[in-house]
C-alpha positions in Angstrom: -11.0 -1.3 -9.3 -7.7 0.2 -9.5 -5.9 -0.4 -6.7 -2.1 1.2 -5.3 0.2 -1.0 -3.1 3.0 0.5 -0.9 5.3 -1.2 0.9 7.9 -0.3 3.6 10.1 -2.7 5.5 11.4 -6.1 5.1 11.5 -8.6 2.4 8.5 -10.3 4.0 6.7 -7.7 3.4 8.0 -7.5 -0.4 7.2 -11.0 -0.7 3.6 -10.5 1.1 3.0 -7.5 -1.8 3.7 -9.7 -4.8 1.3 -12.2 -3.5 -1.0 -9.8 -2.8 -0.6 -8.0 -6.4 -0.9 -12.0 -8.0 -4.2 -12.5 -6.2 -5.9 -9.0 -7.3 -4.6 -9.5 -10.7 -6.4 -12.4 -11.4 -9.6 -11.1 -9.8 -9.2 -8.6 -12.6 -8.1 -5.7 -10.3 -5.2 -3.2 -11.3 -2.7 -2.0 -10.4 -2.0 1.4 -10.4 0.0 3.9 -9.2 -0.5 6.1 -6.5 -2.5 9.1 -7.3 -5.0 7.4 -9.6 -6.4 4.6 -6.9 -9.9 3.4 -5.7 -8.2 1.8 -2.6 -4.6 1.9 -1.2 -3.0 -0.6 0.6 0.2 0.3 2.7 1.9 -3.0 3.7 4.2 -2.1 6.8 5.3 -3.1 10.4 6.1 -1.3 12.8 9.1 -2.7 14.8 10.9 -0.3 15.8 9.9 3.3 17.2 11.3 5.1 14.2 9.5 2.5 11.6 6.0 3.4 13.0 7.2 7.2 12.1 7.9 6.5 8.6 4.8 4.1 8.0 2.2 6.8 9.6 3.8 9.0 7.1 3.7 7.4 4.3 -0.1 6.8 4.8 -1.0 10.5 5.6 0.9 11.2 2.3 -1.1 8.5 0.4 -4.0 9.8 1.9 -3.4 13.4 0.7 -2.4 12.0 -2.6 -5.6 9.7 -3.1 -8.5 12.2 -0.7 -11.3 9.7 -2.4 -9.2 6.4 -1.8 -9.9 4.0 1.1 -6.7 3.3 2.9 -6.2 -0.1 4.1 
C-alpha cells in the first residue's frame, strides 16, 4: 500500500510522523508522495481557530489531489 503522510503543526506532531513512517515501513508499506496514494494521513491539531483553517484545507486539497485515496 502506498501510503502519503502530511503533517502541519508542532514538533510533536513531526516526531508523531516519523514514528508513524518507521512502523509502516517495516510492515512493508510506502511511502509516497501525495498524488500517487492508496491512503493519506494528515497528522494536525487544531489549537487555535486559524490552525483548524489551514488543517481543513490541507485535507480538502489532499482529497482533490488523491479522489481514490482514503483520508485518515
Amino acid at each position: 500500500m502506498k501510503v502519503a503522510i502530511h503533517t502541519l503543526g508542532c514538533k510533536v506532531n513531526q516526531y508523531e510522523t516519523q514514528a508513524v513512517e518507521t512502523l509502516l515501513r517495516e510492515r512493508g508499506h510506502a511511502p509516497t508522495a501525495a498524488g500517487d496514494a492508496d491512503v493519506v494521513i494528515v497528522n494536525t491539531c487544531a489549537v487555535t481557530a486559524e490552525s483548524g483553517r489551514k488543517s481543513r484545507q490541507a485535507i480538502r486539497r489532499l482529497q482533490g489531489e488523491n479522489p481514490g485515496a482514503a483520508t485518515v
